[in-house]
N, C-alpha and C positions, 0 to 999 in steps of 0.2 A: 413790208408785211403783206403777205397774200390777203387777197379779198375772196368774199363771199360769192359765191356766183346762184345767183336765184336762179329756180329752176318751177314757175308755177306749179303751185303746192309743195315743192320739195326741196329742201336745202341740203347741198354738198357740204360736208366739211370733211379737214384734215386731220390726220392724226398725227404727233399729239399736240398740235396746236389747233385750237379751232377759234375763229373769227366772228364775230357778230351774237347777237342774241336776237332770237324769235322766239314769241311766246305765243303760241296760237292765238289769231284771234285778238292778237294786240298788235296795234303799230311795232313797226321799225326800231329800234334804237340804234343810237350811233357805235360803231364799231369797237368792241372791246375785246383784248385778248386775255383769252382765257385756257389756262392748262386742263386740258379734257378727264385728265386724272387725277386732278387735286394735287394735296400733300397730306404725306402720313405726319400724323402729330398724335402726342399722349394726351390725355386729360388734365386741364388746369388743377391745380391745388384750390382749398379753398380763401377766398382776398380776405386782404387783413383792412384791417379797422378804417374808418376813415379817419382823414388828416387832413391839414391844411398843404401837405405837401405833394398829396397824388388824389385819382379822385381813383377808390375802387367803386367795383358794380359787382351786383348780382345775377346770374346769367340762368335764365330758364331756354330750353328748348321744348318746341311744340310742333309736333309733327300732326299733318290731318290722316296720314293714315292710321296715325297711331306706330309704328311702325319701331320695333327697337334694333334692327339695322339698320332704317336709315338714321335713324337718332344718330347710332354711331357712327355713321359716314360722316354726318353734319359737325360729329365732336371731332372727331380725326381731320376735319379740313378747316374749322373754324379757328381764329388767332384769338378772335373775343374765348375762346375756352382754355384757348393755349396758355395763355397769357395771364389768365386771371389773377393769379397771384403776383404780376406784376403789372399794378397801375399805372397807367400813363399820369403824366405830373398835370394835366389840365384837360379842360370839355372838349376842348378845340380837337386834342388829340387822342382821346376816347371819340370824339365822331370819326374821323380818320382811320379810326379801329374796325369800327363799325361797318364805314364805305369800305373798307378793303376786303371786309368780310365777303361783302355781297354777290361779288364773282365771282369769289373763291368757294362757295354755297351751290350756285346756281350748276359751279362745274361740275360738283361732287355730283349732285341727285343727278347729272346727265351721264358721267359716267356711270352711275348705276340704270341707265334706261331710261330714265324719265325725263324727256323731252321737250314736254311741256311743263314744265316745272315753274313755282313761282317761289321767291322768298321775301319777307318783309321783318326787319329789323325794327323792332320799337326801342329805341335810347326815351329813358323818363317820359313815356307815353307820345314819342313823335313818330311814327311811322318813316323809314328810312326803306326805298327800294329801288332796284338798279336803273329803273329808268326817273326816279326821282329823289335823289339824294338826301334830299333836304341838312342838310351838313350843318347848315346856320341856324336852324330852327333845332335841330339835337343840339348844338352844341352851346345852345340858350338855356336850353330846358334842363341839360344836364350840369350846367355851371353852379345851380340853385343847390345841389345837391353836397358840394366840397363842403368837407371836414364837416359835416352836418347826417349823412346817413349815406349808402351805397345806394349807387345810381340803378333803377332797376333798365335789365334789360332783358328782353326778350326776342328768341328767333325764332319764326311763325314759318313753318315750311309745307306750302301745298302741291305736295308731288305729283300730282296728277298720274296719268296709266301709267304706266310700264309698258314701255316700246320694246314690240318682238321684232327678232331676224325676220325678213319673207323670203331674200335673196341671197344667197351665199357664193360668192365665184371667186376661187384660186387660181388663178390664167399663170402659163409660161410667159413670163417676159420678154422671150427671144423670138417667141411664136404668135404671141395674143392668144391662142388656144388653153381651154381648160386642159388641165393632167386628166390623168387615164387613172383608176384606181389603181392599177399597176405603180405607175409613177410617185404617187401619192396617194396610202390610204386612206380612209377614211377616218380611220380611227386615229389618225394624227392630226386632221385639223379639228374632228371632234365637233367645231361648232356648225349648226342645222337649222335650216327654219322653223321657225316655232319657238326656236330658244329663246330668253330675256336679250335685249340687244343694250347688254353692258360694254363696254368700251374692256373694263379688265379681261372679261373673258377672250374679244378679238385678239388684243395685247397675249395673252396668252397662244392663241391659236397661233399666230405668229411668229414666236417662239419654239412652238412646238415642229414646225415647218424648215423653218430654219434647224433646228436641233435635228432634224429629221434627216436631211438631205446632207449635212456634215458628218453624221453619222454612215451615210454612204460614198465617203472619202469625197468630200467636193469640200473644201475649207470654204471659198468663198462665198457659199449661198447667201441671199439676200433679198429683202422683202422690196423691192425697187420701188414700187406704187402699192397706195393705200387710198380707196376709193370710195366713203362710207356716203351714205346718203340719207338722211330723214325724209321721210315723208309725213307730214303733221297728218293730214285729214285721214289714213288709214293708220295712224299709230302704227305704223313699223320701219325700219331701216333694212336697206339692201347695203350690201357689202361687196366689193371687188378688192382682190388680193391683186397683186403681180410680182411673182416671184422669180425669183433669177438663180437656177439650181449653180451654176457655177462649171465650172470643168472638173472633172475627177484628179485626184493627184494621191501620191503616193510622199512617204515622207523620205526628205532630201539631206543632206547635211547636217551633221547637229554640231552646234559650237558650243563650249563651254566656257561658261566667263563668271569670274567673281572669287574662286575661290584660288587665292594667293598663297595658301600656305598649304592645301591639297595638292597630292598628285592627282591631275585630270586624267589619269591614265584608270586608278581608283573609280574616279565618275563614272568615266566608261563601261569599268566593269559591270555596273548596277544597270545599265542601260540595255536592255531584249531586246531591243526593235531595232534592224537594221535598216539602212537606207533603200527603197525601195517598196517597203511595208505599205501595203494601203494606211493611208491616214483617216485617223480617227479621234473625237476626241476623248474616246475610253481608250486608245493605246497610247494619247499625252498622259492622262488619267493615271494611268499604270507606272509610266515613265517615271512619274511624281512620288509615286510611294514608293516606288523602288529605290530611289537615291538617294528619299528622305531617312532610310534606311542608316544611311551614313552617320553614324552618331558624332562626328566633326560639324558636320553640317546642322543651320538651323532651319534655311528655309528655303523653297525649290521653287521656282518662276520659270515658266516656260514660256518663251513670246515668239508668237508665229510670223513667218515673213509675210510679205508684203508681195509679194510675187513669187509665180512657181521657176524654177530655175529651167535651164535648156533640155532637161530631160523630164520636164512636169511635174518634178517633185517641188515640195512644197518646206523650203530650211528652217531649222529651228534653233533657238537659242536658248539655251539650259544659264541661267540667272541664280548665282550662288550666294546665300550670307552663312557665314563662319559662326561657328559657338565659340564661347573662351573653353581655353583649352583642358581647364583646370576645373574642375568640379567634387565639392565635398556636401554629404548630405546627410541624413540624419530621420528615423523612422520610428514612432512608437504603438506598441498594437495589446491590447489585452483583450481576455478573454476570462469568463470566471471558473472554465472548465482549462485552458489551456496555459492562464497565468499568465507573467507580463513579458513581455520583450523589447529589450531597442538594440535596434542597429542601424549601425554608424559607416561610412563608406567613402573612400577618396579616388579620384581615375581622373587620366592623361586621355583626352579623346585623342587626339594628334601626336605622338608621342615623338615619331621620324620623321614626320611630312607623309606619309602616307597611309592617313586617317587610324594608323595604330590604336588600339584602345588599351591601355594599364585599367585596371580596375581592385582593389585594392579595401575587402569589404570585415566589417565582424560587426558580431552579436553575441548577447547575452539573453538570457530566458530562465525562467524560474521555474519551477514544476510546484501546482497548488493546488488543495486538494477542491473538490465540490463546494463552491462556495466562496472560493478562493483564498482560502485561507490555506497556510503552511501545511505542509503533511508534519505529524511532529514525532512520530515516527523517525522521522530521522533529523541529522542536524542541519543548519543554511547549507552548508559546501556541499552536501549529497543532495540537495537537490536544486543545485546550479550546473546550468548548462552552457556551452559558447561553442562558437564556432569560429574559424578566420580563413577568410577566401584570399586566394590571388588567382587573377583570371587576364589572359594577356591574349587579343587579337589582331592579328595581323589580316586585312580584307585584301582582296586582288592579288594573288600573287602573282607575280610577272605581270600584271594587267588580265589576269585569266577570272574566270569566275569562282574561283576554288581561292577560300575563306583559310589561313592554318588559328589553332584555336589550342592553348595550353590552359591547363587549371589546375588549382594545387588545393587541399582543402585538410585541417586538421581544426579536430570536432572530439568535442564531449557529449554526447546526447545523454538527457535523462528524461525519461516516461515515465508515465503508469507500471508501462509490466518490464523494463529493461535499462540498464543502461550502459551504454557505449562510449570507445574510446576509439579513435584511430587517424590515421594520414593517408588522404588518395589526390593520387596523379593521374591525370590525363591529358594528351592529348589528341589530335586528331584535325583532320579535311573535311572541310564544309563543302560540297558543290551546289551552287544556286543554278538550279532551271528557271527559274523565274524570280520575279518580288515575293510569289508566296509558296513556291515548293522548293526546299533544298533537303538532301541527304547527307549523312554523316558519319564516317567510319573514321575508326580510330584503337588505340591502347590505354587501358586502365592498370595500373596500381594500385590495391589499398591493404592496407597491415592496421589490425584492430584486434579487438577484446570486445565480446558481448559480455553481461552479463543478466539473466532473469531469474525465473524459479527451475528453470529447466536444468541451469548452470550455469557455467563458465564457458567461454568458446573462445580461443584464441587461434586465428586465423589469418591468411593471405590469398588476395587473390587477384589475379592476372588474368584479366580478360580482350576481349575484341569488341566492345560495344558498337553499332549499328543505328543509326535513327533516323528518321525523316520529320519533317514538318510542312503541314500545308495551313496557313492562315490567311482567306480572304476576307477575313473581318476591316470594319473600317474605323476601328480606333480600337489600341490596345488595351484600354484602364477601363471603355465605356464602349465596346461595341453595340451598334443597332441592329447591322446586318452579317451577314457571312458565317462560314464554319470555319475552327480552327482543331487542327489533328495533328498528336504529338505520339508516335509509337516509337518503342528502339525495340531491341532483343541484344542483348550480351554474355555471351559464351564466356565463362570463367572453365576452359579446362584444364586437367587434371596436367599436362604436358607441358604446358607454360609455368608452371608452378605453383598453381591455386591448390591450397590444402582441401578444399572444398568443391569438387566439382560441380558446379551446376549452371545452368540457364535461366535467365530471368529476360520473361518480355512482359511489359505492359504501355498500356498505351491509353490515353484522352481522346475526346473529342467532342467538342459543343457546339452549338447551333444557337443563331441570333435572327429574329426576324419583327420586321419594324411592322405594326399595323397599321401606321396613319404615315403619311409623308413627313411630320413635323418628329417623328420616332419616339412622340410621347408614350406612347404605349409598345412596352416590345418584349415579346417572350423569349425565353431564351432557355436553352436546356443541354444537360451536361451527362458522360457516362465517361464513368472509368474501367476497367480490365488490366488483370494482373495473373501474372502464373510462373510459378518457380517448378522445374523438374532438373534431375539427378540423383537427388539425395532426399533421405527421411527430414521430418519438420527436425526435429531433435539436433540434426546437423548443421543446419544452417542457422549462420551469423543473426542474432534477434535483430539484428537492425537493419537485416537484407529480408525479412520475413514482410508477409503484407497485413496491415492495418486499416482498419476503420475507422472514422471517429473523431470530432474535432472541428473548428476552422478550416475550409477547402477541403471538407471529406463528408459528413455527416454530420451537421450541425446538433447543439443540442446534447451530443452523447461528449465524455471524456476524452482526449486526447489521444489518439492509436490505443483505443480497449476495445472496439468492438472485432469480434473472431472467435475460436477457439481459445478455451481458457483451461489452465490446470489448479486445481486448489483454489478456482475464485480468483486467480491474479490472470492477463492474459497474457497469453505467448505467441501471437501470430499466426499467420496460418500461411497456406503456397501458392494461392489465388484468393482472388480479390475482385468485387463489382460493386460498382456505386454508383448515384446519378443524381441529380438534381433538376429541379422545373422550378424556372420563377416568372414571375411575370412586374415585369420593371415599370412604373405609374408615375409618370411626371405629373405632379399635381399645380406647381407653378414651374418657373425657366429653372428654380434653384432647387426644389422641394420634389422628393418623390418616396414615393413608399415602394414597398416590392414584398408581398407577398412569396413564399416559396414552401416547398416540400425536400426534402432530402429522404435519400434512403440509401443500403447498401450495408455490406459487413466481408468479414474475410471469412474464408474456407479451409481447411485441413487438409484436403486434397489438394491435385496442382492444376486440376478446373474445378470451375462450382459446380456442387455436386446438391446445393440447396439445406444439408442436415442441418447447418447453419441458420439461426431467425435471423432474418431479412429485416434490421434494424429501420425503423422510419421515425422521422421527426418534420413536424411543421413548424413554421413561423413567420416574420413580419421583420422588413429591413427598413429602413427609414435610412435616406440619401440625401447628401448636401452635394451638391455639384457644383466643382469648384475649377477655375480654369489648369488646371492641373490632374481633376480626374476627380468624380466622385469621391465622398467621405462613407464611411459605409458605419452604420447601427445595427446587428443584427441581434432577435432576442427569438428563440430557438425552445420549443417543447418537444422530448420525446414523447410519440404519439404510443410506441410497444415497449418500455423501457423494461428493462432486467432487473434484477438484484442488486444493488450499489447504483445504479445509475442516476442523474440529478433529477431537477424535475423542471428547470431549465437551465438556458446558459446564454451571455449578452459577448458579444462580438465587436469591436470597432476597428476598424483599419481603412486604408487607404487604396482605391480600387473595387471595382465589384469580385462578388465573391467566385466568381469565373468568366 
């Protein structure tokens, strides 16, 4: 055990072990080790009854500053709090509780600054303090108390000042010399004289130092020495860092290991960074999501070597676990404007050995009127809907970054203002530039039947759809931060065979941004765009036309009714704009509400041209967050409603609402 080394008036200690106690102004005590940072702990429950078989106690805390942080530092490091719901079977071992408490106490209030700190534990009115235990007189006093009443105890904490920084020095460890602001800014180690001289904050700076200089391709930075020093008689602490930046490296080799029934050729593909790339650990970072990408795969571990190889790169090892292969699942969602839905789904992630994905989906949905009740108007089978997907990926081909991707889809849709019949094919090349930018061209097929108030459409059409995606968001169901952008455009011309010529682009795009580090509070906001040109509205298929309105569109209003409307029923229109703004409120780790607005509606021309009212509705989401992906409540007013429109509508599903 390293010892104390006195320094008149001023004592060295180490982080994070620190040696001895000094209370100003008081003797010596013999040497005790204590963790300078406590332990994080929860709050005790309240003790149960007494017995002849445990002794519980009743636990007050007393702070002289009064202070309700330190209160809680004192509850988060104390076992007498931790523990309370679970009595020790006898006195002997509630004092024992007690003594252990005491410089487990003394460390916390010094981690938060306070230096000179005292603590006194009274077990059944015996005073118990670190330089005088008295173990045998509590555990007399408190014997009296079995299966008779709870032992009282109280923790008496006089903090004394708050010790400031005076001295702050970050030295090279190679050199003994302070960095240069160049070398190291400022704004990275952040802490200054004058600051509270908390142990968590240095701990932090140190951190932040090291994060710093790895960030400037040096894997090995490291905080070599840690040189803190009290001074009692001026209440403050100087500090000396000694930091060791490391050598620059570049990343070396990547190995892949773990995954036995993947082709690693697959891995590869998902992997940007060639050998040679400055290292960094936002381009591990990156590495991570990109592979995780692999829906074969559960979960990606990258461990860095241990030395830089002959050319100073720095090797890596990609760390695989496997998902089962086989997954079926199962979805239910209503809505009292949209009516109910479930669907059901089965997929092969691995199908050939090379992360193939089968996927294998359908659904059912009702159409029901405001309120959710049946339209009666017509009978159950006219206003049942379904759909049946197959959808088959093949990732890597050759080992290349190009994705092939087939999908086959035969659908009934029934709306408000239409209903639809038909079968479409596609498919098409993925190319991935990155984890979050890939493009996508390819061939469609679809053969169908509209029908609305406009009429009958029977139609075919062959196109070249087009798309890109760019998503740097960091979770798909629950983003905090990032944008994600989904646009295509698809030519259905007249020379391929499409009875309907036209062009259809639209496109998304939302934005996520975290306020607090802890991403309790995070706004988020969404915009859609849509435009059909070639043909008159009247010509095109009702269920290629754009809509308003609904779940993921415009909360609050009917399912695809808000637009242009003929006779009171709607028919669509050839553009399309919408948006939404929420602001997502964790209120506990599982509870959160979210406020939002929506707005947006379709247009009759093939841009908005505004003759259209610009439908808005407010409302209030109430979130369960569950390891799977938020539970979503939404309850929806329109704020401008129309003729027919409800006067709210409640939402539940799985995910946020973008």
């Amino acid at each position: 055990m390293p010892q104390l080394r006195w320094l008149s008036n001023k004592r060295r200690v180490a982080f994070p072990v620190l040696v001895g106690v000094l209370l100003s102004g008081l003797p010596i005590a013999p040497a005790v080790a204590l963790d300078l940072f406590g332990w994080l702990r929860g709050g005790g429950d309240a003790p149960p009854p007494p017995s002849p078989q445990a002794l519980p106690y009743s636990l007050d805390i007393v702070v002289g500053a009064d202070s309700k942080d330190l209160k809680q530092v004192l509850k988060d490091a104390s076992t007498l709090q931790s523990l309370q719901s679970d009595p020790p079977p006898d006195a002997a071992a509630l004092a024992s509780r007690a003594q252990a408490d005491l410089p487990r106490l003394i460390d916390a209030l010094w981690g938060a600054g306070y230096y000179n700190a005292r603590i006194t534990i009274n077990v059944a009115g015996v005073p118990m303090m670190l330089q005088a235990p008295r173990t045998d007189a509590a555990t007399r006093a408190a014997s009296g108390y079995l299966a008779r009443a709870l032992v009282p105890i109280q923790i008496i904490a006089d903090p004394g000042p708050q010790f400031a920084l005076r001295d702050v020095a970050v030295l090279d460890a190679r050199t003994g010399r302070p960095f240069s602001p160049g070398e190291l800014p400022p704004r990275v180690v952040q802490i200054k004289p004058g600051d509270p001289a908390r142990s968590a904050d240095i701990v932090a700076a140190e951190a932040r130092i090291v994060d710093y200089f790895r960030s400037q391709s040096r894997p090995f930075a490291k905080v070599r020495r840690q040189d803190p020093v009290v001074v009692h008689p001026a209440q403050v602490m100087d500090v000396s860092l000694a930091v060791d930046p490391g050598p620059r490296a570049g990343i070396g080799a990547i190995s892949i290991q773990g995954a036995e029934n993947v082709d690693p050729a697959v891995v590869r593909s998902f992997i940007y960074t060639e050998p040679g790339d400055p290292y960094s650990p936002a381009e591990l970072a990156s590495m991570r999501k990109s592979i995780s990408q692999i829906e074969a795969l559960s979960s990606v571990r990258i461990r860095e070597g241990e030395a830089l190889d002959a050319y100073g790169n720095l090797p890596l090892f990609v760390e695989l676990t496997e998902r089962p292969q086989r997954v079926i699942g199962a979805s239910v969602q209503y809505s009292t404007t949209d009516g109910p839905a479930v669907r059901a789904y089965w997929a092969h992630r691995n199908l050939f050995g090379g992360a193939e994905r089968l996927r294998l989906e359908g659904s059912i949905f009702y159409l029901t009127e405001d309120g959710g009740q049946p339209d009666r108007s017509q009978d159950f089978w006219d206003n049942l809907g379904g759909r049946f997907r197959a959808s088959f990926l093949k990732p890597a081909l050759w080992g290349t970054r190009n994705d092939w991707l087939v999908d086959g889809l035969v659908e009934r849709d029934r709306t408000e203002g239409y209903t639809s019949r038909l079968v479409n094919a596609s498919t098409g090349i993925r190319h991935r530039f990155s984890e979050s930018f890939s493009i996508q061209g390819g061939i469609e097929y679809e053969k169908g039947q509209t029908t609305d108030i406009l009429g009958q459409i029977d139609y075919t059409l062959v196109g070249l759809p087009v798309s890109l995606s760019y998503d740097s968001t960091d979770n798909p169901l629950n983003p905090s931060q990032g944008i994600r952008v989904i646009a295509s455009v698809a030519p259905y011309p007249e020379f391929l065979g499409s009875s309907v010529p036209i062009t259809i682009a639209k496109g998304t795009a939302s934005a996520y941004y975290a306020l607090d580090e802890e991403a309790r509070y995070i706004l988020a906001g969404r915009i859609g765009l849509g435009s059909i040109v070639g043909a008159d509205l009247d010509e095109i298929p009702a269920n290629r036309r754009f809509y308003a309105g609904g779940g993921g569109s415009v909360r609050g209003y009917r399912y695809r009714t808000l637009g242009p409307t003929f006779l009171g029923e709607p028919i669509g229109g050839r553009s399309l704009l919408e948006g939404s703004l929420e602001a997502r409120i964790k209120i506990t780790n599982t509870i959160g509400i979210v406020p939002f607005v929506d707005a947006g509606t379709a247009f009759e021309s093939s841009f908005p041209d505004f003759d259209e009212t610009i439908r808005v509705a407010a409302g209030l989401g109430l979130r369960y967050y569950t390891a799977i992906g938020p539970i979503r409540l939404d309850v929806a007013i329109p704020v401008n409603p129309g003729p027919g429109d409800p006067s709210y509508a409640i939402y539940v599903g799985i995910g946020q609402a973008f």
